[in-house]
C-alpha positions as CSV (number, residue, x, y, z in Angstrom):
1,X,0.0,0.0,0.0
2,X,1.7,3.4,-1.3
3,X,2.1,6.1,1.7
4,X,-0.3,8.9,2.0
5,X,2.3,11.7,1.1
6,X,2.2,15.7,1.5
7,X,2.2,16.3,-2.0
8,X,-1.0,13.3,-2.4
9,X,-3.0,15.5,0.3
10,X,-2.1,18.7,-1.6
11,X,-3.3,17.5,-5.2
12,X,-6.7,16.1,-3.2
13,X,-7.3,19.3,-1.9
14,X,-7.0,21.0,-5.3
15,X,-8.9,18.6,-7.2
16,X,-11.7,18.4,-4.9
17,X,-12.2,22.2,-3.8
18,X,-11.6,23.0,-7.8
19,X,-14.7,20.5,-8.3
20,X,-16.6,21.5,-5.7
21,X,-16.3,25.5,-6.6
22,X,-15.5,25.1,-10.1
23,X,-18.4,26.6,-11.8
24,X,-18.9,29.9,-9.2
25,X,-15.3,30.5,-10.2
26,X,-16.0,30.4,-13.8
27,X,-18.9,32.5,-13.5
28,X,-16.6,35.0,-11.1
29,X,-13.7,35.4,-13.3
30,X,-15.6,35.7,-16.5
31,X,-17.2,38.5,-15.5
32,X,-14.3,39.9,-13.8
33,X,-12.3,39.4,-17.7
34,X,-15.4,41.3,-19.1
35,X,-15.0,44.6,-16.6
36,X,-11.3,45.0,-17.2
37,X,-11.7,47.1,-19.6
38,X,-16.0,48.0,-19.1
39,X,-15.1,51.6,-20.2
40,X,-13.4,51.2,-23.2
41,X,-15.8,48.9,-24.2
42,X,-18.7,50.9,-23.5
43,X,-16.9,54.5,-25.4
44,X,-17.3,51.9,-28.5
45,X,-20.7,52.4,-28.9
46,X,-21.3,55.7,-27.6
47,X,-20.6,58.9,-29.6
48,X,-17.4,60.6,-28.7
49,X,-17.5,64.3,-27.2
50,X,-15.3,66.2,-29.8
51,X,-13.1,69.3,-28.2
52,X,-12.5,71.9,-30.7
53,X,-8.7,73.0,-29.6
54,X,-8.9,74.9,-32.9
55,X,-11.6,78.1,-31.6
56,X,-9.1,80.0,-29.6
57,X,-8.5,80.4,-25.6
58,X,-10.1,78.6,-23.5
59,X,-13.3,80.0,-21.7
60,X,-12.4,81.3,-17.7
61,X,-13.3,78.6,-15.7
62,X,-16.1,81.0,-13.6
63,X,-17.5,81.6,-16.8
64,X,-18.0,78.2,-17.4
65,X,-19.2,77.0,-13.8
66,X,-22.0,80.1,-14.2
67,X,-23.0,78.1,-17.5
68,X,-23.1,74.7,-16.2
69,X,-24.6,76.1,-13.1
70,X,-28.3,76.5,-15.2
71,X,-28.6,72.7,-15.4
72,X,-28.6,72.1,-11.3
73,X,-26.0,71.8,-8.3
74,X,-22.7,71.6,-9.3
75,X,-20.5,68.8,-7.4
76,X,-17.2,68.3,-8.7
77,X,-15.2,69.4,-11.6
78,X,-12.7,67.3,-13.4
79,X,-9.7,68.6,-15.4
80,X,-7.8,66.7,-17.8
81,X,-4.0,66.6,-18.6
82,X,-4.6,67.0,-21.8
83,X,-5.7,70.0,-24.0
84,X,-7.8,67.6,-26.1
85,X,-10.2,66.1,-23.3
86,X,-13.1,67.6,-22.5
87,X,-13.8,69.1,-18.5
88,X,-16.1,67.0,-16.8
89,X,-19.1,68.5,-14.7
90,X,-20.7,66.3,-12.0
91,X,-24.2,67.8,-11.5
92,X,-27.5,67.3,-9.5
93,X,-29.8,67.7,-11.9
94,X,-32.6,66.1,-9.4
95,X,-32.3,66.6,-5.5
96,X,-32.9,62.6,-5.3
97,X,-29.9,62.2,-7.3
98,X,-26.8,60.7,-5.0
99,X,-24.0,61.0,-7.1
100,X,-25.6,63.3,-9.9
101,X,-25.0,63.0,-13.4
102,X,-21.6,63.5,-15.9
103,X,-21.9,66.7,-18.8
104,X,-18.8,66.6,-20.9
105,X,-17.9,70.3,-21.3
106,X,-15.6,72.3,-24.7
107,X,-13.5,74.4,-22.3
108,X,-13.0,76.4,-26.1
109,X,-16.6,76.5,-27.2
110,X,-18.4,76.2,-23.9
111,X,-20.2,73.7,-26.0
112,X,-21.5,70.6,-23.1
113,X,-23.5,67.5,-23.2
114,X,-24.8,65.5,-20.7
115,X,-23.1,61.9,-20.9
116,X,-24.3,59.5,-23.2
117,X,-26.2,56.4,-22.3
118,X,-24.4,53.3,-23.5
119,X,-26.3,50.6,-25.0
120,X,-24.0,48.1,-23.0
121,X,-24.7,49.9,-19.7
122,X,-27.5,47.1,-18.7
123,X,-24.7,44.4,-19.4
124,X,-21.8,45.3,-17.6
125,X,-24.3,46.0,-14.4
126,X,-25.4,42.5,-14.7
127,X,-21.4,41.3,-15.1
128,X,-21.0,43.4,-12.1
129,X,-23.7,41.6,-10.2
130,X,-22.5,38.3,-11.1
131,X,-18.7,38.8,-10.4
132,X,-19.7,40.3,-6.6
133,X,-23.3,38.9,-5.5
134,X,-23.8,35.9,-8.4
135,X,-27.0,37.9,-9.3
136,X,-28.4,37.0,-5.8
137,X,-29.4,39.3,-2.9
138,X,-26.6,40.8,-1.7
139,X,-27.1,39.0,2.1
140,X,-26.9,35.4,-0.3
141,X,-24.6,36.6,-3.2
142,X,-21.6,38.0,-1.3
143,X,-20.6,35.1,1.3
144,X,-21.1,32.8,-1.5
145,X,-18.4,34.9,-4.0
146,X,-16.5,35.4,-0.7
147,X,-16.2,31.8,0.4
148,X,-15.5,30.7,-3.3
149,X,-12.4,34.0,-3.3
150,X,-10.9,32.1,-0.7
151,X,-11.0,28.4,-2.1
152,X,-9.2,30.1,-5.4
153,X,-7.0,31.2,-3.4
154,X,-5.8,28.2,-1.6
155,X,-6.4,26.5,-5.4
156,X,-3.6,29.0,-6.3
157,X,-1.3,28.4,-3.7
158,X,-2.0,24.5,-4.1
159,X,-1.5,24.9,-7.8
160,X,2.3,26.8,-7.4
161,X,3.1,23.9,-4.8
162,X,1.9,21.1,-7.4
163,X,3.6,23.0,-10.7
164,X,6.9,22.3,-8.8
165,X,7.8,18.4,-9.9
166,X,8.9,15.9,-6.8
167,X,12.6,16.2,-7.8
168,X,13.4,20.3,-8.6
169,X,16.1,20.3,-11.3
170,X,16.1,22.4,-14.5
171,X,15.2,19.4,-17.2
172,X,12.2,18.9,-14.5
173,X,11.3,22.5,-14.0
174,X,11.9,23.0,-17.6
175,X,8.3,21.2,-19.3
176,X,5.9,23.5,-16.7
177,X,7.0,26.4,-18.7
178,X,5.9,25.9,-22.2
179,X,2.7,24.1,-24.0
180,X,3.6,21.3,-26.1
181,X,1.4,21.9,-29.0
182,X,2.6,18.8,-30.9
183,X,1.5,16.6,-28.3
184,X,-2.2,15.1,-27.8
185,X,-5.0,17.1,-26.8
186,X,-4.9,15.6,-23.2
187,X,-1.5,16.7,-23.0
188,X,-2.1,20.4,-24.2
189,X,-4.9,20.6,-22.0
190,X,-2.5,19.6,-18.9
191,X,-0.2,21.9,-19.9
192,X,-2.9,25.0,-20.3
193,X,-4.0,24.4,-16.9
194,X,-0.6,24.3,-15.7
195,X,2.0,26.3,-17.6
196,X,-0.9,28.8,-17.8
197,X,-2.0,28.6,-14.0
198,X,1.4,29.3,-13.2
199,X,2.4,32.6,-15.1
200,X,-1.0,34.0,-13.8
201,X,-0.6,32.8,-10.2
202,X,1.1,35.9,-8.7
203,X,-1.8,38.2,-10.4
204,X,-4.6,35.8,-9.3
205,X,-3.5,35.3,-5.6
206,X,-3.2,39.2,-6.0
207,X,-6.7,39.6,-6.9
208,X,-8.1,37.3,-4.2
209,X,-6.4,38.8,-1.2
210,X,-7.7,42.4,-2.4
211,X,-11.0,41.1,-3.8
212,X,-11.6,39.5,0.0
213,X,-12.0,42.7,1.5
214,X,-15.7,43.3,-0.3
215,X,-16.6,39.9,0.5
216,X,-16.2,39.8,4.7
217,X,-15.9,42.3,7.0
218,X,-13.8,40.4,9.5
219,X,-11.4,39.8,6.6
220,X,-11.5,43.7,6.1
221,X,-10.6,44.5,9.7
222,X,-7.7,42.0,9.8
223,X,-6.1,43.5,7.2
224,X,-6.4,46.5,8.8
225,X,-5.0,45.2,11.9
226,X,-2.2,43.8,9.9
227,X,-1.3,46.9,8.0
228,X,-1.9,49.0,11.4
229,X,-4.5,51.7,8.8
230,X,-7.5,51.1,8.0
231,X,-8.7,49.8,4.3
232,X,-11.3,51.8,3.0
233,X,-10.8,54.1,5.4
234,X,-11.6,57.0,3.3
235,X,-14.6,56.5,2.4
236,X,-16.9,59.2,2.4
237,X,-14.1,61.3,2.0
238,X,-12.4,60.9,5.4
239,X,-12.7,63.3,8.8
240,X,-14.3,66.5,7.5
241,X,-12.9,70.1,7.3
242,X,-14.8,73.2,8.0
243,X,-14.3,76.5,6.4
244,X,-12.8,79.5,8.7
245,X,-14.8,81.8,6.4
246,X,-15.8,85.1,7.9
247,X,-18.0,88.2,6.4
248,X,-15.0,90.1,5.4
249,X,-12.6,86.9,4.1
250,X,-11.8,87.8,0.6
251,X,-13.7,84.8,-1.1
252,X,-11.5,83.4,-4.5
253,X,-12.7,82.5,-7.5
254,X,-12.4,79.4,-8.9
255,X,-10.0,79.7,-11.4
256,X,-7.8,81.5,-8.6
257,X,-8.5,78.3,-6.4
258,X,-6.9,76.0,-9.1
259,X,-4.3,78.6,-9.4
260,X,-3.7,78.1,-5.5
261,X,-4.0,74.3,-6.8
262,X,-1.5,74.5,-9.4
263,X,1.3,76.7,-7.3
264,X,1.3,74.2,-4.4
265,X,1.0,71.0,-6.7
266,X,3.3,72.4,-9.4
267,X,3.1,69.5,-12.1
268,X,1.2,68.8,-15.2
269,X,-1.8,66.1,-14.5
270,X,-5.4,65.5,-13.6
271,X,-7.7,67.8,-11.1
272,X,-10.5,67.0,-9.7
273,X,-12.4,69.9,-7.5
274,X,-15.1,69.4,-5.2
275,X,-17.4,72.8,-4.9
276,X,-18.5,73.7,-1.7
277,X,-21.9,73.7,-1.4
278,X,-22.6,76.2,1.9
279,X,-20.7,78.3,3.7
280,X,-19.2,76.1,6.3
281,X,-17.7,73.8,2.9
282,X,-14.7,74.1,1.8
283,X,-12.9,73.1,-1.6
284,X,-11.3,69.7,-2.0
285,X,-8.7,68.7,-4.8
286,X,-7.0,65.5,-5.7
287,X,-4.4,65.7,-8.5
288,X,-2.6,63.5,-10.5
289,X,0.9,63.5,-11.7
290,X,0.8,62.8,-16.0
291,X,4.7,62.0,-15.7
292,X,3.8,59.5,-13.1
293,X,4.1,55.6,-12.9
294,X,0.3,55.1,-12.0
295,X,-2.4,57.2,-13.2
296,X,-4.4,56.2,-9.9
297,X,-2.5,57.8,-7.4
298,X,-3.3,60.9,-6.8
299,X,-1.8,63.9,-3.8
300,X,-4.7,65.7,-2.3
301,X,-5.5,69.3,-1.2
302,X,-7.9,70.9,1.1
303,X,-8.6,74.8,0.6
304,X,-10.9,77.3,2.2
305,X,-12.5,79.8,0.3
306,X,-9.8,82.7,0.5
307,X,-7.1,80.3,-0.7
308,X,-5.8,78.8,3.0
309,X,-4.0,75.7,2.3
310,X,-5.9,73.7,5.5
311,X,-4.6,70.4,4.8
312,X,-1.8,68.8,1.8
313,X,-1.3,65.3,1.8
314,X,1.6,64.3,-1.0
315,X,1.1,60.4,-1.8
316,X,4.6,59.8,-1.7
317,X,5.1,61.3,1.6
318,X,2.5,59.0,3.2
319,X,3.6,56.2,5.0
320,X,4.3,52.7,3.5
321,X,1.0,50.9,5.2
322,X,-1.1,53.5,4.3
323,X,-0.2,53.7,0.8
324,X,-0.7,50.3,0.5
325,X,-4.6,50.0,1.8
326,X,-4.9,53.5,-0.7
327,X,-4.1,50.5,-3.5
328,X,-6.0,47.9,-2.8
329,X,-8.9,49.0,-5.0
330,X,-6.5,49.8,-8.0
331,X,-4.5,46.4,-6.9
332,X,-7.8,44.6,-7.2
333,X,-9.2,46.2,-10.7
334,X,-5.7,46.7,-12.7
335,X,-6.2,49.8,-12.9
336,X,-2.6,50.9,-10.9
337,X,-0.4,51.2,-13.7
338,X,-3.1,52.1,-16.3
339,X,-3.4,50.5,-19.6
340,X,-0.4,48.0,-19.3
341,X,-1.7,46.6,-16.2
342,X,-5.2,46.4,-17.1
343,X,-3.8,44.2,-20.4
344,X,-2.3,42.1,-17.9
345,X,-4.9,41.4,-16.0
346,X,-7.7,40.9,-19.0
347,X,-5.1,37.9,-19.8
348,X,-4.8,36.8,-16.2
349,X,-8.6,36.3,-15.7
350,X,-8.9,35.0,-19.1
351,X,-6.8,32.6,-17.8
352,X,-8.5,32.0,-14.1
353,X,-11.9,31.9,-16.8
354,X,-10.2,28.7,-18.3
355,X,-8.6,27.0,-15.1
356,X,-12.0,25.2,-13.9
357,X,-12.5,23.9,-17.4
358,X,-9.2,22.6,-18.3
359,X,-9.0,21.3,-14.5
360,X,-12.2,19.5,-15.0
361,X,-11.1,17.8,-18.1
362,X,-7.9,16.9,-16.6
363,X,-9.8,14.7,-14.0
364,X,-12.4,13.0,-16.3
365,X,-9.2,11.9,-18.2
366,X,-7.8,10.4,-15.1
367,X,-11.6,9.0,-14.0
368,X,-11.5,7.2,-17.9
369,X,-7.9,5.4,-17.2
370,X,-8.8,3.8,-14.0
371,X,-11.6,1.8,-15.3
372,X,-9.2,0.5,-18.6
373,X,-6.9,-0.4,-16.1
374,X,-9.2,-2.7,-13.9
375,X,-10.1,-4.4,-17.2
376,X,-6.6,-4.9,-18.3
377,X,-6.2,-6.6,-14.9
């Protein structure tokens, strides 16, 4: 009778928690493939706002804000790097609106239009839905993606420990890195589930330990015991600042606000402004760096009317913990180092999409040899 070795226990433990969760796992990392890139996809089949860079200066900003202000409360404003983008104007045209509603502004023409409803909108809510909640009440849905995040997970660890062959020397190592398309289709299949498996492995165990804070709060808090900050902390926008604004404080402008902006955040990148609403409100601004490594992070300001600087945080002077919990979203989407990243990651969950197929087939293989064998007996 063979021995009942470590490396037995680990390949039972992937087999049989890739069976048992195989098909929530497909489900989850299709739809998490399809949102990678759920904007791009979506500006395909909407009409694109054209800037006209070609009519002159640009409008003043105050001029504009007046404009924009006839269509309802103004929230934010967002200011590309680029001379070719359009400004964005988050605005309440409804008081039961939360978030309010997106008009695409010409900062030449003063031309605007309120953002376009894409055709695919329904879709990539309902891929949404199915990657966090499996289209179930959220009480049912999210323990259920939760619990099957963290079977992946020790899949993905199992899977590293299995790719490794009993005896580690390079002419062993050497066959787990390449698919041997001459061989059989059983073969390629094993070698699509594993060479495959393993260049994704370091993105997919990345995913699941971010993607785990959304599914369980206890999860969440260890994290944040473990990094000593805690995740998701700013939500809401953080603690909140009140204006020192008196009767006879000079009150700026905007454009003189983003001038403020610009002097203490002297680089070329993103803005985003939120406009006070009353007079206890005061004007907060994130920024981000064009020349940077990651168009996600971002150094914040918070300004009172007259220009006070009451509160500058620079990413880069943060602390180490606490720019790591700032990433975990960006960590989780692929959206950290833009584009490139994003690219990566569609491949990586096109990859996770396949594993529970390819895995399946590898074991009905294995189920058809035992019975050929007893009959050979």
């Amino acid at each position: 009778m063979k021995k009942y070795s470590f490396r037995k226990l680990i390949n039972d433990i992937h087999l049989w928690l890739g069976l048992g969760s195989g098909i929530i796992l497909f489900f989850v990392c299709l739809s998490g493939t399809l949102l990678v890139f759920e904007e791009e996809t979506k500006a395909l089949f909407t009409e694109e706002f054209q800037v006209d860079t070609t009519a002159g200066e640009k409008i003043p900003m105050d001029e504009l804000h007046e404009k924009l202000k006839g269509e309802g409360d103004i929230n934010a404003i967002t200011l590309p790097a680029k001379a070719d983008e359009p400004y964005l104007f988050s605005i309440k045209t409804d008081p039961k609106q939360r978030r309010g509603s997106t008009f695409y502004v010409d900062p030449y023409t003063g031309n605007y239009q309120k953002e376009m409803k894409s055709s695919l909108d329904g879709f990539f809510m309902t891929m949404f839905r199915l990657h966090r909640w499996m289209l179930l009440d959220i009480e049912i849905g999210r323990p259920i993606v939760g619990i099957a995040t963290l079977i992946f997970l020790i899949l993905s660890i199992s899977g590293l420990i299995l790719w490794f062959p009993k005896r580690i020397k390079w002419k062993n190592l050497k066959p787990g890195f390449k698919i041997k398309f001459s061989a059989n289709w059983k073969r390629i299949n094993h070698d699509l589930h594993n060479t495959l498996g393993f260049y994704a492995c370091i993105f997919l165990v990345i995913m699941t330990l971010t993607g785990l804070c959304w599914s369980f709060t206890w999860y969440r808090d260890a994290g944040s015991a473990v990094l000593g900050t805690k995740i998701f902390g700013n939500r809401g926008g953080g603690p909140k600042v009140h204006s020192a604004f008196t009767p006879d404080t000079k009150v700026l402008s905007i454009a003189e606000i983003l001038d403020v902006a610009n002097s203490e955040l002297p680089y070329n990148g993103q803005i985003r402004l939120s406009v006070p609403k009353t007079p206890k409100e005061v004007y907060t601004l994130t920024k981000n760096d064009a020349s940077g490594f990651s168009p996600v992070i971002t150094d914040k300001l918070v300004l009172d009317r007259d220009g006070t600087v009451l509160k500058k945080e620079l990413f880069s002077e943060k602390p180490l913990n606490v720019r790591i919990a700032a990433l975990i979203r960006p960590l989780h989407l692929g959206t950290i180092y833009g584009t490139f990243s994003k690219i990566i990651y569609f491949l990586a969950c096109l990859i996770a999409t396949s594993l529970p197929i390819t895995g399946t087939l590898i074991w009905w293989n294995k189920l058809k040899k035992k019975p050929q064998k007893a009959q050979s007996k």
